[in-house]
PyMOL Python script that loads the backbone (N, CA, C, O; Angstrom):
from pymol import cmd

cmd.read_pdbstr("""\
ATOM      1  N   UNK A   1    -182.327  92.392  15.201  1.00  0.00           N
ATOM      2  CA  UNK A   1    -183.210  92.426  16.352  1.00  0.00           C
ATOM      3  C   UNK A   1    -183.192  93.825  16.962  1.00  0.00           C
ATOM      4  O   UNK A   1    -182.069  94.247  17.235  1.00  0.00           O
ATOM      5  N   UNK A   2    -184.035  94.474  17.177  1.00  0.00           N
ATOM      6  CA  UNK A   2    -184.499  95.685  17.434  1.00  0.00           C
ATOM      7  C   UNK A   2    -184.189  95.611  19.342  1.00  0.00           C
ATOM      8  O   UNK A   2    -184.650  94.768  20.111  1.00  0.00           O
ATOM      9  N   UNK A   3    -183.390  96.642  19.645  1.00  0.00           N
ATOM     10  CA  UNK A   3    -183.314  97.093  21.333  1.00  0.00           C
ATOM     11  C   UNK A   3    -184.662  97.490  21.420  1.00  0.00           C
ATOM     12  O   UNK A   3    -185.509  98.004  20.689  1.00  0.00           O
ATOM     13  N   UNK A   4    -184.535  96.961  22.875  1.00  0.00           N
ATOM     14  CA  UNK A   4    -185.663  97.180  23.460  1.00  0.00           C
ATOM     15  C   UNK A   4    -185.476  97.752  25.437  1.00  0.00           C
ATOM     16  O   UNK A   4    -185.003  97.095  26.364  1.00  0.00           O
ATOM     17  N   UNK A   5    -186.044  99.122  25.450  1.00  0.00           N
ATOM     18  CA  UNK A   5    -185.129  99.792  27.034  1.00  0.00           C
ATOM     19  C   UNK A   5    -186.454  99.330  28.084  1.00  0.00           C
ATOM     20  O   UNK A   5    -187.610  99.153  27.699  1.00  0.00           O
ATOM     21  N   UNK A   6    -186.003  99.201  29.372  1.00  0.00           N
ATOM     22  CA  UNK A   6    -186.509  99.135  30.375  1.00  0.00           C
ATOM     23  C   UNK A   6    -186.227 100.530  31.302  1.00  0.00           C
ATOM     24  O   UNK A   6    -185.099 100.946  31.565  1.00  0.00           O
ATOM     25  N   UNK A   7    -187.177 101.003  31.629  1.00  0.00           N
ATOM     26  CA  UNK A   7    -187.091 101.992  32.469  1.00  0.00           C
ATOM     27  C   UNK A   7    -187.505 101.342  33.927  1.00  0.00           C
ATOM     28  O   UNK A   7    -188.641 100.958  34.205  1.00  0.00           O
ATOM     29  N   UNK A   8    -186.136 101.284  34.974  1.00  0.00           N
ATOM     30  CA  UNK A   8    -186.417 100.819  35.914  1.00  0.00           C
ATOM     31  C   UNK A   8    -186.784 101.670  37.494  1.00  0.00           C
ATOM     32  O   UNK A   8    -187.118 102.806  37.158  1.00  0.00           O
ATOM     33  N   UNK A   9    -186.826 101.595  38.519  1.00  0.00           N
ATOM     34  CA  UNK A   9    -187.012 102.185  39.664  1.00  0.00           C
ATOM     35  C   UNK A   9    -187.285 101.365  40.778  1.00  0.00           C
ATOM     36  O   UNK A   9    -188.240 100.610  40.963  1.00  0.00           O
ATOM     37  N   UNK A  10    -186.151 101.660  41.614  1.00  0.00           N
ATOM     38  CA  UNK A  10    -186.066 100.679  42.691  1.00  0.00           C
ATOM     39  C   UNK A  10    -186.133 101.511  43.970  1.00  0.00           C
ATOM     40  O   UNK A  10    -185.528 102.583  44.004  1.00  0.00           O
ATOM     41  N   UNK A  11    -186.860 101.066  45.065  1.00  0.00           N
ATOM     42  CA  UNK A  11    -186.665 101.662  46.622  1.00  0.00           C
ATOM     43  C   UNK A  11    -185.509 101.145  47.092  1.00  0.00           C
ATOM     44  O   UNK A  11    -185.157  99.974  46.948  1.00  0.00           O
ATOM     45  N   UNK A  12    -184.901 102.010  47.662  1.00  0.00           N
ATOM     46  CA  UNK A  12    -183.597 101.521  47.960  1.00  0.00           C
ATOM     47  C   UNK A  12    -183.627 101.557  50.031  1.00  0.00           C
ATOM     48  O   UNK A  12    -183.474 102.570  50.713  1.00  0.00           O
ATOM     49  N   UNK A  13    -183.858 100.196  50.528  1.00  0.00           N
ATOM     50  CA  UNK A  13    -184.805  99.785  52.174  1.00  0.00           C
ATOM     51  C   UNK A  13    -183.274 100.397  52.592  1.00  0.00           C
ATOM     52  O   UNK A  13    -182.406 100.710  51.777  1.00  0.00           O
ATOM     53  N   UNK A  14    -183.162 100.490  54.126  1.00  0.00           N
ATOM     54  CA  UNK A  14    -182.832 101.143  54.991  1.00  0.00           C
ATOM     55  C   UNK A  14    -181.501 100.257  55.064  1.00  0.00           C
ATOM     56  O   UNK A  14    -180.390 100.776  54.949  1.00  0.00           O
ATOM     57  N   UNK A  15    -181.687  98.894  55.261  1.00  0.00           N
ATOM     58  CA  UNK A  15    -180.650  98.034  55.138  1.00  0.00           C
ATOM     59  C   UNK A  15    -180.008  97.924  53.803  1.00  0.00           C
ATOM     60  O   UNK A  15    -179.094  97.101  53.756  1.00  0.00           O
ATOM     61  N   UNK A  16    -180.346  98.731  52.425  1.00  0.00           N
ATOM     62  CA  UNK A  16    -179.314  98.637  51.250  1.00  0.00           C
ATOM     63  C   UNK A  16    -179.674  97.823  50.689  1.00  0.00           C
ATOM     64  O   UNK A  16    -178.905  97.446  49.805  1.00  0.00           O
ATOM     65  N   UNK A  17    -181.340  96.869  50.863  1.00  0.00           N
ATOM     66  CA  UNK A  17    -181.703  96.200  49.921  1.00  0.00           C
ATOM     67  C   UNK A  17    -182.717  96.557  48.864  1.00  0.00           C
ATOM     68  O   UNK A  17    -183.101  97.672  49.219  1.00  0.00           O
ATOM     69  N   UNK A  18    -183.329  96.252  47.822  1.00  0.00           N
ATOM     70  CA  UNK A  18    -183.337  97.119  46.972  1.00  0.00           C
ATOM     71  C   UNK A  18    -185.535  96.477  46.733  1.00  0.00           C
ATOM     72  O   UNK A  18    -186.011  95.467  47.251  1.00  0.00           O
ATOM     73  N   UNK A  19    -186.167  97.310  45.999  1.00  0.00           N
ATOM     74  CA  UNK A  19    -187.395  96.613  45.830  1.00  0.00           C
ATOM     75  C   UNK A  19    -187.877  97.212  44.783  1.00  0.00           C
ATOM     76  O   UNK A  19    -188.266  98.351  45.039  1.00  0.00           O
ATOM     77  N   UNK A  20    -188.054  96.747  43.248  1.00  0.00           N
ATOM     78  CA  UNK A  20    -188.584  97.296  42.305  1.00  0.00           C
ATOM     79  C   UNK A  20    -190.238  97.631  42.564  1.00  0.00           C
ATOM     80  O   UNK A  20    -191.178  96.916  42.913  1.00  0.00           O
ATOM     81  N   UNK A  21    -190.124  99.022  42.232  1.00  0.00           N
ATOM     82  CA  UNK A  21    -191.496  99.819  42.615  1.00  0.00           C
ATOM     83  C   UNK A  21    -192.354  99.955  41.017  1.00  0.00           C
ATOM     84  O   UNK A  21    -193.572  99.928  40.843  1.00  0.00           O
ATOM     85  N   UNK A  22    -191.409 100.086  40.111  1.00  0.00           N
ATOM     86  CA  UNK A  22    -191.981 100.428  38.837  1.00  0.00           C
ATOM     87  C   UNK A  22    -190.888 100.120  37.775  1.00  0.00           C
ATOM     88  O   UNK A  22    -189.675 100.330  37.757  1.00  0.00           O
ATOM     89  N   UNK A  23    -191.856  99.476  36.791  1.00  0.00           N
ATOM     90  CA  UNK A  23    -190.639  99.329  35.341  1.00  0.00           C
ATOM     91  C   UNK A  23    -191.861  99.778  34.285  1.00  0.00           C
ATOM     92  O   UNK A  23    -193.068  99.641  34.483  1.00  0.00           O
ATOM     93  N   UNK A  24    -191.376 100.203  33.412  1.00  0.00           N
ATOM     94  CA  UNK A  24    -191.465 100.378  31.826  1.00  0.00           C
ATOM     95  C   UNK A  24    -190.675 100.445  31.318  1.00  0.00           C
ATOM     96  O   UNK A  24    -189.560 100.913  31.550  1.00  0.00           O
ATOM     97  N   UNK A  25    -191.605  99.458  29.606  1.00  0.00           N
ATOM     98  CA  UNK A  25    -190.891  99.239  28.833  1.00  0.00           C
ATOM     99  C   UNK A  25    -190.563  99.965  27.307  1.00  0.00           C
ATOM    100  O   UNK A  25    -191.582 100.618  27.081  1.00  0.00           O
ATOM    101  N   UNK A  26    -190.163 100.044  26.822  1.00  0.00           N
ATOM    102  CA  UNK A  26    -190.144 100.832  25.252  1.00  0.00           C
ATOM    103  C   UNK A  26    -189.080 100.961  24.643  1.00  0.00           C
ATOM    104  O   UNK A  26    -187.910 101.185  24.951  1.00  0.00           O
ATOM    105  N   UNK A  27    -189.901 100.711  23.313  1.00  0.00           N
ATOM    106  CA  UNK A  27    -189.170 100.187  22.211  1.00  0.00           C
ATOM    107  C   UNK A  27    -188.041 101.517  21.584  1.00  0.00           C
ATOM    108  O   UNK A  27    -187.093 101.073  20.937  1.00  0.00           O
ATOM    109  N   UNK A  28    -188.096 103.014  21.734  1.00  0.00           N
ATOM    110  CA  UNK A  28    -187.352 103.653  21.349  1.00  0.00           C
ATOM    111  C   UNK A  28    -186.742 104.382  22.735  1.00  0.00           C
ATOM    112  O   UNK A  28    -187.367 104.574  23.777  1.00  0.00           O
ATOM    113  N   UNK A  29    -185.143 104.783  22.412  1.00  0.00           N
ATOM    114  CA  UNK A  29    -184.137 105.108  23.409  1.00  0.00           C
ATOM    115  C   UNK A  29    -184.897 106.622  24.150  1.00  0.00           C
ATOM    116  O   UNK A  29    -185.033 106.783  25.363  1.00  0.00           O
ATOM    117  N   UNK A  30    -185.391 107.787  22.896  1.00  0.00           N
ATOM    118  CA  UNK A  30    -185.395 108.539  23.740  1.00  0.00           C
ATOM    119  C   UNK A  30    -186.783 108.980  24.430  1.00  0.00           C
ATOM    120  O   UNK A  30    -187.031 110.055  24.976  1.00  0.00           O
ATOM    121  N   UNK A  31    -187.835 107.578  24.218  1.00  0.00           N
ATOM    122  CA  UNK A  31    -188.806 107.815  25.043  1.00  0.00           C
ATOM    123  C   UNK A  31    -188.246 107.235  26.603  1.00  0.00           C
ATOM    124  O   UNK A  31    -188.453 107.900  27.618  1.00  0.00           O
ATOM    125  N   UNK A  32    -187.607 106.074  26.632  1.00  0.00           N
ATOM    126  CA  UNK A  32    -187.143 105.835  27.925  1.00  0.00           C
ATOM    127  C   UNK A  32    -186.564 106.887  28.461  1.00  0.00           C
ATOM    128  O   UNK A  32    -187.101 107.088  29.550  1.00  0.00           O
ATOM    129  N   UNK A  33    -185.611 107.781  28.214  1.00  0.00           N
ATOM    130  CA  UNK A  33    -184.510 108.515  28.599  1.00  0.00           C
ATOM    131  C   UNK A  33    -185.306 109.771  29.358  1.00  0.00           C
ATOM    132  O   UNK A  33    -184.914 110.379  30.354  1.00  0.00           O
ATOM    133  N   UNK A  34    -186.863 110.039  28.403  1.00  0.00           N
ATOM    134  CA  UNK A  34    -187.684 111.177  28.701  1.00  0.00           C
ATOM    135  C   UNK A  34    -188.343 110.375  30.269  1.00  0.00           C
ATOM    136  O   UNK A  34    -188.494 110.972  31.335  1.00  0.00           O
ATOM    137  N   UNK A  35    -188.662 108.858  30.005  1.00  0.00           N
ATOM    138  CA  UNK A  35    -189.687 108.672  31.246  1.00  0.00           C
ATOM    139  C   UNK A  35    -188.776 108.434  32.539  1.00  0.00           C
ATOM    140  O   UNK A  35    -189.328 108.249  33.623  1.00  0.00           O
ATOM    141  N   UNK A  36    -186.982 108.440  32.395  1.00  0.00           N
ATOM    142  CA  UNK A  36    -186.478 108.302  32.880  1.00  0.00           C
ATOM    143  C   UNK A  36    -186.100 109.790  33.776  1.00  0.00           C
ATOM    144  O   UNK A  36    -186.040 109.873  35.003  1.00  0.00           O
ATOM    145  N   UNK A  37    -185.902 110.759  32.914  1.00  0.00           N
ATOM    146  CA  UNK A  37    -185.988 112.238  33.631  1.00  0.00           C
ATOM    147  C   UNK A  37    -187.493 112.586  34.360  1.00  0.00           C
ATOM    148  O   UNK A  37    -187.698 113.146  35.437  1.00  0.00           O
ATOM    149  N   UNK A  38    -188.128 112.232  33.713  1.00  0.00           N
ATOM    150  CA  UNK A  38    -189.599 112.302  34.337  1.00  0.00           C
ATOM    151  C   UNK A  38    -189.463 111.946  35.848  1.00  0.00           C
ATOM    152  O   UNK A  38    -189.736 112.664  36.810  1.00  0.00           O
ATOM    153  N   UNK A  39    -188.915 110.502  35.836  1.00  0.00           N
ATOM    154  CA  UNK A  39    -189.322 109.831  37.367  1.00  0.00           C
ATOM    155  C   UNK A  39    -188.178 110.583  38.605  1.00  0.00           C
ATOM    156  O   UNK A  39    -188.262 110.628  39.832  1.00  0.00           O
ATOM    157  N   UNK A  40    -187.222 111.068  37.732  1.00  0.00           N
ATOM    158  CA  UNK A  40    -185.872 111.437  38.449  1.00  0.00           C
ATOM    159  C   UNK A  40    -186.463 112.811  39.252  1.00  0.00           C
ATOM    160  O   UNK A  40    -186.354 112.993  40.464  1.00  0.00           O
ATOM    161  N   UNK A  41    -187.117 113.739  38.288  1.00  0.00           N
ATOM    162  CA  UNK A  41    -187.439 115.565  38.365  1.00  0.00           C
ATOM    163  C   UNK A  41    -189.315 115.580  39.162  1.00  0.00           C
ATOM    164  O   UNK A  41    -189.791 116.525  39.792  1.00  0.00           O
ATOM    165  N   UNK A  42    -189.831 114.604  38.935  1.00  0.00           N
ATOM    166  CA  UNK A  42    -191.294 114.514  39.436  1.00  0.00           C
ATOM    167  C   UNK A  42    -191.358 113.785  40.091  1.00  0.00           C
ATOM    168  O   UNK A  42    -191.130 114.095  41.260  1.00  0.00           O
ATOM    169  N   UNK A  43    -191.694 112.400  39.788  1.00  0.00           N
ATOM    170  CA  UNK A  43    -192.158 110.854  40.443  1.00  0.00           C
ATOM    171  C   UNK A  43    -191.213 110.712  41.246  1.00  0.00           C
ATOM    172  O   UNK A  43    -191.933 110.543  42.229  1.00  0.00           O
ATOM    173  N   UNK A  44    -190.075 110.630  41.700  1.00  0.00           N
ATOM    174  CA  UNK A  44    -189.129 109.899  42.677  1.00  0.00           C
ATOM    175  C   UNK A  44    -187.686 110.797  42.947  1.00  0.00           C
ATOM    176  O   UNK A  44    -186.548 110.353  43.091  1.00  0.00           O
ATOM    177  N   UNK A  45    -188.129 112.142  42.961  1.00  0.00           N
ATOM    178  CA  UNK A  45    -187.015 113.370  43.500  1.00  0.00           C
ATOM    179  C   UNK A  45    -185.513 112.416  44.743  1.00  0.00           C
ATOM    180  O   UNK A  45    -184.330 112.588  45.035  1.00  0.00           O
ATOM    181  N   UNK A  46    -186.286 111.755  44.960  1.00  0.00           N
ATOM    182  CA  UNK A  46    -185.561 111.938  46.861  1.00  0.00           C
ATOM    183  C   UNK A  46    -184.181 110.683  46.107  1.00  0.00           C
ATOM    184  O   UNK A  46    -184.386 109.482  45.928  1.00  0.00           O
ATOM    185  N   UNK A  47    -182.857 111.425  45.792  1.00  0.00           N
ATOM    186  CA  UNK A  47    -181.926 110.132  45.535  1.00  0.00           C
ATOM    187  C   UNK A  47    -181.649 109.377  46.368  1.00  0.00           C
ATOM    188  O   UNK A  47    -181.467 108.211  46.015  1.00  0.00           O
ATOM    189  N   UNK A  48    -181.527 109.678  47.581  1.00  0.00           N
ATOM    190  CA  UNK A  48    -180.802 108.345  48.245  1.00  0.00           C
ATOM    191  C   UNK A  48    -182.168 107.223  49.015  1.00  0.00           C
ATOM    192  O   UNK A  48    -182.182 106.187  49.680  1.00  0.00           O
ATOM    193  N   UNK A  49    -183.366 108.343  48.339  1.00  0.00           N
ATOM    194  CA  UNK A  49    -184.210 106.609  48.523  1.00  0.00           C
ATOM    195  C   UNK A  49    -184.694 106.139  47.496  1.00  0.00           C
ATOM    196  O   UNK A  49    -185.504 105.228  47.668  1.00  0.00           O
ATOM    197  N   UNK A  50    -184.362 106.611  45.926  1.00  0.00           N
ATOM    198  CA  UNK A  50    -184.910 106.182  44.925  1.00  0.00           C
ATOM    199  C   UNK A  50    -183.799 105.338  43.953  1.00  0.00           C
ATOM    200  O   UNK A  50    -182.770 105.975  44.179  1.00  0.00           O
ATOM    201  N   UNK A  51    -183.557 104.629  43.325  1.00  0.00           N
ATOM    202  CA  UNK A  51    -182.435 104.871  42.830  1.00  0.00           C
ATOM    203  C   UNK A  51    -183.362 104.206  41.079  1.00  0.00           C
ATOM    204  O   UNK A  51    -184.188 103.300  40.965  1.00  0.00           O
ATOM    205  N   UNK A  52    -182.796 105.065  40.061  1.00  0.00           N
ATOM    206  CA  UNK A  52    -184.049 105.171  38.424  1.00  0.00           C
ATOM    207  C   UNK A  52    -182.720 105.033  37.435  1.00  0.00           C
ATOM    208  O   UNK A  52    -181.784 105.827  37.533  1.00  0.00           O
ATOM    209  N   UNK A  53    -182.731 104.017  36.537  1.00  0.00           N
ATOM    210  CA  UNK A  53    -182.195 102.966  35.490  1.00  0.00           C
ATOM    211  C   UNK A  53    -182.637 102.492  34.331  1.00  0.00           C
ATOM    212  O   UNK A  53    -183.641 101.783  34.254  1.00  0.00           O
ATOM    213  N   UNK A  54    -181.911 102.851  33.312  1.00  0.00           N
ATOM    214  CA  UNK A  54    -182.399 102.558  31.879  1.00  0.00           C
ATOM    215  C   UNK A  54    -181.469 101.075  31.830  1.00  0.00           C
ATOM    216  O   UNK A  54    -180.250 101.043  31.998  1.00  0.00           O
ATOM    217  N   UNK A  55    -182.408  99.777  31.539  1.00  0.00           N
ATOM    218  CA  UNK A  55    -181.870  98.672  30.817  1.00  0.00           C
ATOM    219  C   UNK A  55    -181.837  98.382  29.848  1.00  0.00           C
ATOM    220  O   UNK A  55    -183.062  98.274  29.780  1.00  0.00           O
ATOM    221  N   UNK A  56    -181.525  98.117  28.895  1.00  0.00           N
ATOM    222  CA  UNK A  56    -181.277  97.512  27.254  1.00  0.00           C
ATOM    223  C   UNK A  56    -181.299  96.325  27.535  1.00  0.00           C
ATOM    224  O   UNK A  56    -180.488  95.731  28.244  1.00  0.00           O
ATOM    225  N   UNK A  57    -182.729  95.663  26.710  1.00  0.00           N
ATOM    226  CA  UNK A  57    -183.209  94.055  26.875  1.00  0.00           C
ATOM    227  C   UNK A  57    -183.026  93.771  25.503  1.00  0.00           C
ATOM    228  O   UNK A  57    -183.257  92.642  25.069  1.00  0.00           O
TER     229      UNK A  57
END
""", "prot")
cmd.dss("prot")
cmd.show_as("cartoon", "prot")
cmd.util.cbc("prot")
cmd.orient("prot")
């Protein structure tokens, strides 16, 4: 059975609760890893309100 990554991204609310803003999915490691630097360096800079996660489904 072939891995399969989730590229996740969550808002992380004021009270420490969390709200998925965006996921993608894909079938090879280092396209996730690329859309994962992507969201980190462009899409969602700010860490302590973004928090961006590779899952293995």
């Amino acid at each position: 059975m072939d891995k399969k990554y989730k590229v996740c991204v969550d808002y992380i609310n004021l009270d420490g609760t969390t709200e998925r803003v965006i996921e993608h999915n894909y079938e090879d490691e280092g396209k996730a890893n690329s859309m994962a630097r992507k969201c980190r360096e462009y899409y969602y800079p700010q860490k302590e309100t973004f928090k961006i996660y590779i899952k293995t489904i």
